[in-house]
C-alpha positions as CSV (number, residue, x, y, z in Angstrom):
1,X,-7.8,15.5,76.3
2,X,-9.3,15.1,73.0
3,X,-13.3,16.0,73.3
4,X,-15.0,13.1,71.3
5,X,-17.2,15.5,69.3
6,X,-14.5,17.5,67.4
7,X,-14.3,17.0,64.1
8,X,-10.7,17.0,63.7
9,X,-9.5,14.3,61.8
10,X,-6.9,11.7,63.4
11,X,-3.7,10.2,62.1
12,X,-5.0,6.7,60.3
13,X,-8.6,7.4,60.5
14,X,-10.7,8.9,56.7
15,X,-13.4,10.7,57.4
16,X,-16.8,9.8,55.3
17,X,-16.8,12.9,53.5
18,X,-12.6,12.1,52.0
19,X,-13.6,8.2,51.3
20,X,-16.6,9.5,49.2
21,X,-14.2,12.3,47.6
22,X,-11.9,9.3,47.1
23,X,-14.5,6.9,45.8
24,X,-15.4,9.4,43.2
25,X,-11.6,9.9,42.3
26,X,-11.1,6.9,41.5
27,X,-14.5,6.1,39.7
28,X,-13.6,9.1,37.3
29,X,-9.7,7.7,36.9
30,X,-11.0,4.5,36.3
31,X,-13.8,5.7,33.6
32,X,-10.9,8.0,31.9
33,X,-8.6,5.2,32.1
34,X,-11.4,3.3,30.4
35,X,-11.9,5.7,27.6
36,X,-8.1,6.4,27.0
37,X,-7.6,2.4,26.8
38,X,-10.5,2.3,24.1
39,X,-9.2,5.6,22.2
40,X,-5.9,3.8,21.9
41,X,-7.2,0.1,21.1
42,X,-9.5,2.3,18.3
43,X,-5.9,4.0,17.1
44,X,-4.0,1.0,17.4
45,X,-7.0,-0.9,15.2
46,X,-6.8,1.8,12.2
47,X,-4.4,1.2,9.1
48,X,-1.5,3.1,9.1
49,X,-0.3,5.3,6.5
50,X,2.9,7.3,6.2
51,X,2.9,10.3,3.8
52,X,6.2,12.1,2.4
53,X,7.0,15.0,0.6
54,X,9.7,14.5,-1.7
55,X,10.2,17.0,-4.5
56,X,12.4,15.6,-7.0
57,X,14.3,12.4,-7.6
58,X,17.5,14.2,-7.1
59,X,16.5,14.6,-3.0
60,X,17.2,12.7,-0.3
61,X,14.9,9.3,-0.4
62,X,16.2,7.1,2.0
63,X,15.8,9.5,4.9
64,X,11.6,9.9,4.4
65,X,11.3,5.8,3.6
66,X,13.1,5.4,7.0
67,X,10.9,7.7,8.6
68,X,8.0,6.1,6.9
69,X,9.1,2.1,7.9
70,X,9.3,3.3,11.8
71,X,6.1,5.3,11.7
72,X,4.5,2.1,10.7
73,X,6.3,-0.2,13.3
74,X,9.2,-1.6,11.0
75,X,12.6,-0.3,12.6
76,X,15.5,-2.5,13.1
77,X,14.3,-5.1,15.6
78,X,11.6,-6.0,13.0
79,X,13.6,-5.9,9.9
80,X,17.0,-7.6,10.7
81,X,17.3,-10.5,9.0
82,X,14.8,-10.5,6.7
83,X,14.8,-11.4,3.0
84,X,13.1,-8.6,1.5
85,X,11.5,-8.6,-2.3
86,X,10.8,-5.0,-3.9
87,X,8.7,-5.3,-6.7
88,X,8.6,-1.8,-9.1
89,X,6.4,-1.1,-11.9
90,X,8.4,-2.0,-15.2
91,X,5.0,-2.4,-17.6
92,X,6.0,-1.2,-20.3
93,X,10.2,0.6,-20.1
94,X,11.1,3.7,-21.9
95,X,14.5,5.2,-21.4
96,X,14.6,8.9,-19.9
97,X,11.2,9.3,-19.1
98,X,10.3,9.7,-15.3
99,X,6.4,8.9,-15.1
100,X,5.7,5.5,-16.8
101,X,8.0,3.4,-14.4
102,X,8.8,3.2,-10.5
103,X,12.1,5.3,-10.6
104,X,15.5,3.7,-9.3
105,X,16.5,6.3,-7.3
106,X,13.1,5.3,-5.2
107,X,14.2,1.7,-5.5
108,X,17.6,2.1,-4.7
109,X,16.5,4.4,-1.7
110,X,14.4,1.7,-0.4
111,X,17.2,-1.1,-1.0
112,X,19.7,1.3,0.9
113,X,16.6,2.0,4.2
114,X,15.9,-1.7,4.6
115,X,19.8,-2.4,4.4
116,X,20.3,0.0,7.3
117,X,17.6,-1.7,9.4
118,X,19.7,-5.1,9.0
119,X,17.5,-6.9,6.4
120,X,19.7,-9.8,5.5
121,X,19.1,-9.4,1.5
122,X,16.9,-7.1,-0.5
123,X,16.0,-8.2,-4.0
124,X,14.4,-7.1,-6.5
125,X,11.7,-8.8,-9.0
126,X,9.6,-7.6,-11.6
127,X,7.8,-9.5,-14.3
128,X,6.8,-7.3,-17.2
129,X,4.0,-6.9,-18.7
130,X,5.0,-6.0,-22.1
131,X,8.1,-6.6,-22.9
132,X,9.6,-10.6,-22.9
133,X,13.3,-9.3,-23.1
134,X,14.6,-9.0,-19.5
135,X,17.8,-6.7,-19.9
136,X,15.9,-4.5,-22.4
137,X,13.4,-4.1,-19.8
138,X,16.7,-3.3,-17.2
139,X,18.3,-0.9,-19.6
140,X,15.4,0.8,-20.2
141,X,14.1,1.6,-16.9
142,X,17.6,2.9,-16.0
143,X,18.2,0.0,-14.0
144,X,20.9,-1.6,-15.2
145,X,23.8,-0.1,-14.1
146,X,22.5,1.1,-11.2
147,X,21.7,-3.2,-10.1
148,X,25.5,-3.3,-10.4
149,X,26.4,-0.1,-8.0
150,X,24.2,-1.1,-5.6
151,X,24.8,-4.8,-5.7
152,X,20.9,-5.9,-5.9
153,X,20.2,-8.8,-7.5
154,X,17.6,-9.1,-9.9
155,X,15.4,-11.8,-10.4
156,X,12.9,-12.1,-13.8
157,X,9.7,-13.4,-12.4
158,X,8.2,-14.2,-15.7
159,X,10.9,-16.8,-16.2
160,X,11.0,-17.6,-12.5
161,X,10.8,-21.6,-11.1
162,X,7.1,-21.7,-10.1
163,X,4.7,-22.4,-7.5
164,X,1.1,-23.2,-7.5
165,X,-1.3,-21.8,-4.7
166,X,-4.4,-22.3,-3.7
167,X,-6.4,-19.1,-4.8
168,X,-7.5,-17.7,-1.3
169,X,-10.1,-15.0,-2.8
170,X,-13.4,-15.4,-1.2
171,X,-16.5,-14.9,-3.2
172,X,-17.9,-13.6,-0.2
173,X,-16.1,-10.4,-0.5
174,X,-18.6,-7.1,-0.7
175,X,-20.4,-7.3,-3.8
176,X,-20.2,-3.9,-5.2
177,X,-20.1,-3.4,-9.3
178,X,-17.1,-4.2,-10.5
179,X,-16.9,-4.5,-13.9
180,X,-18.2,-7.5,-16.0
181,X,-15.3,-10.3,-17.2
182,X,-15.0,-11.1,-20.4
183,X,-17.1,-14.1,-20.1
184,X,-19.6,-12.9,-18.0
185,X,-18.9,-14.8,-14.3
186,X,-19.3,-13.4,-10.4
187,X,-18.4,-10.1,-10.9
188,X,-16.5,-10.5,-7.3
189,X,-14.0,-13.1,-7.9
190,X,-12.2,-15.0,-11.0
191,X,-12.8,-18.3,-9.7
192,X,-9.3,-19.7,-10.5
193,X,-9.2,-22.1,-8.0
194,X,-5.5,-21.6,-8.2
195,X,-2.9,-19.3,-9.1
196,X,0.8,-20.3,-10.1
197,X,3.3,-17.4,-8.9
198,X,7.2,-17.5,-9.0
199,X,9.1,-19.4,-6.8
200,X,10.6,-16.0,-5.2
201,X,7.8,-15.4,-3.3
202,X,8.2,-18.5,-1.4
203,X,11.9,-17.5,-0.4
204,X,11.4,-14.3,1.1
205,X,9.9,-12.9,4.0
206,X,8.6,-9.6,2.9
207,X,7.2,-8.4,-0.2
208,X,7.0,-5.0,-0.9
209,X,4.7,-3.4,-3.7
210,X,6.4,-0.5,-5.4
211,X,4.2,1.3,-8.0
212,X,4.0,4.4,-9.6
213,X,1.3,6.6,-8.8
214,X,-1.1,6.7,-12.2
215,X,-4.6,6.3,-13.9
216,X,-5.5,3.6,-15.6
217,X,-7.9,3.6,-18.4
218,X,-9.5,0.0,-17.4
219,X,-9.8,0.6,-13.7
220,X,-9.6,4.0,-12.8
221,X,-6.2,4.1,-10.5
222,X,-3.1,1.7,-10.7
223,X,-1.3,1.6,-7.3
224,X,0.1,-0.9,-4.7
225,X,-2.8,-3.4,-5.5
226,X,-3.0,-3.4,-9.3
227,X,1.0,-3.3,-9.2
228,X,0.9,-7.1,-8.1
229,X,0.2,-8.1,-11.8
230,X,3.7,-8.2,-12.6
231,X,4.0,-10.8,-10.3
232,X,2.1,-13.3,-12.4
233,X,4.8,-15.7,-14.7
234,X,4.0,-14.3,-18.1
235,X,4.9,-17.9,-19.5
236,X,1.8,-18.8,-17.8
237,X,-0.5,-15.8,-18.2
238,X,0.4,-14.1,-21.2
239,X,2.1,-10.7,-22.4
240,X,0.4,-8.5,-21.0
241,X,-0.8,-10.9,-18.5
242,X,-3.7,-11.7,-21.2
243,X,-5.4,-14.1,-19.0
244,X,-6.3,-11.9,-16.2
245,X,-8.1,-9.4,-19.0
246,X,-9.6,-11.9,-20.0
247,X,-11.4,-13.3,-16.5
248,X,-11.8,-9.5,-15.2
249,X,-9.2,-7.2,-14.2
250,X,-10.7,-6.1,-11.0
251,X,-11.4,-9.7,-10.0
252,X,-8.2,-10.8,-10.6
253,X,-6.6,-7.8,-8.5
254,X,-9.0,-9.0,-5.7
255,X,-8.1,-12.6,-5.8
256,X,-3.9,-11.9,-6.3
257,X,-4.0,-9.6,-3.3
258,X,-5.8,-12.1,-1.2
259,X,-3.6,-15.1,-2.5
260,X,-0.2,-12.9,-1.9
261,X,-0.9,-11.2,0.9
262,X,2.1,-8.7,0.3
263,X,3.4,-7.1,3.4
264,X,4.3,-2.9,2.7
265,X,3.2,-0.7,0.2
266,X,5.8,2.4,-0.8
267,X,4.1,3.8,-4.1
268,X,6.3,6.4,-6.2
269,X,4.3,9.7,-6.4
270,X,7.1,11.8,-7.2
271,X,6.2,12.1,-10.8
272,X,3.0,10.0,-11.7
273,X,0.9,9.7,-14.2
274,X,-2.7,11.4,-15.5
275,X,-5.1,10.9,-18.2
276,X,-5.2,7.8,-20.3
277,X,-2.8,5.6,-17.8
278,X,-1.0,3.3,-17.3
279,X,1.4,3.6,-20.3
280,X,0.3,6.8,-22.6
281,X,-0.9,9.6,-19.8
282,X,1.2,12.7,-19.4
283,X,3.5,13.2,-15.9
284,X,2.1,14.7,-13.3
285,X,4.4,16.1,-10.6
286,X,2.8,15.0,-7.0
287,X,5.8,15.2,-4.9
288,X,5.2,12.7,-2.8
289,X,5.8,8.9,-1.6
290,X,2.8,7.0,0.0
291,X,4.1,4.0,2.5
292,X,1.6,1.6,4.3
293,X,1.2,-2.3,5.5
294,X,-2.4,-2.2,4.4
295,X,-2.2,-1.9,0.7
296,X,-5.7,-1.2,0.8
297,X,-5.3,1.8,2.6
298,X,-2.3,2.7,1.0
299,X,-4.3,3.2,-2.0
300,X,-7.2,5.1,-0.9
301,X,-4.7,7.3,0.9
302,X,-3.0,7.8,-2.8
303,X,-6.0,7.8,-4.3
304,X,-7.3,10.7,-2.9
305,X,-3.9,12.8,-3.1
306,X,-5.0,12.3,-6.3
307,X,-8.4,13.7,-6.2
308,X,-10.2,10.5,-6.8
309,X,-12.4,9.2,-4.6
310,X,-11.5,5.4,-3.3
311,X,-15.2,4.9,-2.9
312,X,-16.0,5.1,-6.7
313,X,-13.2,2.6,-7.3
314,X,-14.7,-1.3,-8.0
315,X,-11.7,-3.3,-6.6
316,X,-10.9,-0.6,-4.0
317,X,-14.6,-0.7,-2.5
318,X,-14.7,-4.7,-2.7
319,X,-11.5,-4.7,-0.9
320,X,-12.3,-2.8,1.9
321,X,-13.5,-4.8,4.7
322,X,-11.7,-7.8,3.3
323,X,-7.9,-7.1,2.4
324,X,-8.0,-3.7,4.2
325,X,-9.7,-0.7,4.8
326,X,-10.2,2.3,2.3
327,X,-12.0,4.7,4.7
328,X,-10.7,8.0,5.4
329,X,-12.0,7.2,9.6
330,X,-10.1,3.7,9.7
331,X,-6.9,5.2,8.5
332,X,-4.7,7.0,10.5
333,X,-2.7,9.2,8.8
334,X,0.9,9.7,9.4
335,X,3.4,12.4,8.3
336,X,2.0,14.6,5.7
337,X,-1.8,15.3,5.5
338,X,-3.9,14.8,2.3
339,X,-5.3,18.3,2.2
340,X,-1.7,19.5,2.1
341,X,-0.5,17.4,-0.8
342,X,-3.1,16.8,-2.9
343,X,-3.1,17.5,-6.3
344,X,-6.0,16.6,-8.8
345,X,-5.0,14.0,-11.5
346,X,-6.8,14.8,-15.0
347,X,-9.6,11.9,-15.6
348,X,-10.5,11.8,-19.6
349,X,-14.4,11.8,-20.0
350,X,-13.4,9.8,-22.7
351,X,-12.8,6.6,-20.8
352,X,-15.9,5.2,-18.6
353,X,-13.7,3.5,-16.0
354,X,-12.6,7.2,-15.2
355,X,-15.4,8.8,-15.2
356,X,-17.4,10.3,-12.0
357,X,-14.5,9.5,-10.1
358,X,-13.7,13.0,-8.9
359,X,-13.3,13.2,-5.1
360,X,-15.2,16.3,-3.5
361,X,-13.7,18.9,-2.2
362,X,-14.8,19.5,2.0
């Protein structure tokens, strides 16, 4: 017989002492589960950027882009069957020279990694600033022949059919102190209450941003965001896309990227450019490519591989909160650190819009 006052425990029955120890088991799970959900709703909240070493345009491209399109989400399930516009930086073509222009062999590496993921076509568009002859601009920029061995088609988007949107810049973005326009307006937006854009942008289902990484003697850094500007029809803006000089550069950045809304950034850092950008700096090897679906991210990311601090930048700053985020603790950083690429570009006292834009080093 069993004496009623032992303590030993019988099959089916919890003592108090195990249902507290329980109790508190499952109270801590439960609060770790809590924090683990939050830590990855905080992680799954921050911008994504993918960073690559790449030493030379004679390496293997296509391999880090792939890498770069799943870190951010975009494998083959997501890509198959898209239409897929990559838009380089053509502004101003000179043959042989590796740091004015978005290379082809970036270009071509990007055609060939969305082809693999099943993307039903990949063009490419560029409208350039400069020049008004379209296969100059090709031959130039080493593009030419290369459109043919890869069988891209290429589509002139200053002679495109056009579109007119609505401009969808708000001039309730940050105001921060951009610089003035021409004819002194909000220094946030251009007020355009509409934009007209090629036709192309209205047949595909991804545009992709593909700059070179460079200065820029009006507004400090030309990456993913400035880069749209060659989407603009010329025959409606001007060589070099006069009218947006005219209304404010910055603005105008602001209110293209919010109108767009362009879906991937890959920017070309392999060689860039320093000094008096975009079109007479000198190269500067950086060895890198910079891939991101927030462009605004993308280009603080490059940015500070650069040395420059994103903060410091007018349309940067005005963009973050709005079309993105630019800082360092909303971005999470993928592949390659900063610290282990960077690589300071030289800013020319010179040239106000570059100066006090050095990024400290921590």
């Amino acid at each position: 017989m069993t004496d009623s006052h032992s303590t030993k425990r019988l099959p089916g029955k919890i003592s108090r002492r195990a249902l507290l120890a329980d109790g508190l088991a499952v109270v801590t799970l439960g609060t770790a589960g809590a924090l683990l959900r939050e830590h990855l709703q905080q992680r799954a909240r921050k911008a994504r950027v993918f960073i690559a070493k790449a030493p030379s345009y004679d390496a293997d491209l296509v391999s880090p882009i792939l890498a770069g399109l799943r870190s951010l989400g975009l494998g083959p399930r997501q890509t198959r069957g898209k239409r897929i516009l990559l838009k380089p930086n053509f502004v101003e073509t000179r043959r042989g020279t590796r740091h004015i222009c978005t290379r082809p062999e970036v270009v071509f590496a990007a055609v060939e990694a969305f082809r693999k993921l099943g993307a039903a076509a990949v063009l490419i568009g560029e409208g350039s600033g400069h020049c008004r002859d379209t296969d100059r601009v090709l031959d130039e920029a080493d593009m030419a022949a290369a459109l043919v061995e890869h069988q891209t088609p290429f589509i002139d988007l200053n002679n495109d059919d056009l579109v007119v949107r609505p401009n969808a810049g708000s001039p309730r973005a940050e105001s921060v102190a951009l610089r003035p326009s021409n004819h002194g307006q909000d220094a946030r937006v251009t007020r355009l209450a509409t934009l007209t854009l090629p036709a192309t942008v209205d047949q595909v289902d991804w545009i992709v941003s593909m700059p070179k990484m460079k200065t820029h003697h009006w507004v400090g850094v030309t990456l993913s965001m400035k880069n749209l500007f060659g989407l603009m029809p010329s025959i409606i803006y001007g060589w070099p896309k006069n009218v947006f000089h005219w209304i404010g550069l910055e603005q105008s950045i602001l209110d293209i990227n919010a109108t767009v809304r362009p879906h991937l950034a890959i920017v070309d850092g392999i060689v860039g450019m320093e000094g008096d950008g975009p079109i007479v700096g000198t190269p500067k090897p950086a060895g890198v490519l910079v891939l991101g679906r927030d462009l605004a991210a993308v280009d603080a990311t490059a940015a500070r591989i650069m040395g420059i601090d994103p903060l410091k930048i007018g349309y940067l700053k005005s963009a973050n909160g709005t079309l993105g985020t630019i800082l360092a603790d909303n971005i999470l950083q993928r592949g390659e650190t900063i610290a282990a690429v960077r690589t300071d570009f030289e800013l020319m006292d010179f040239i106000p819009a570059q100066q006090g834009l050095r990024l400290a080093r921590t």
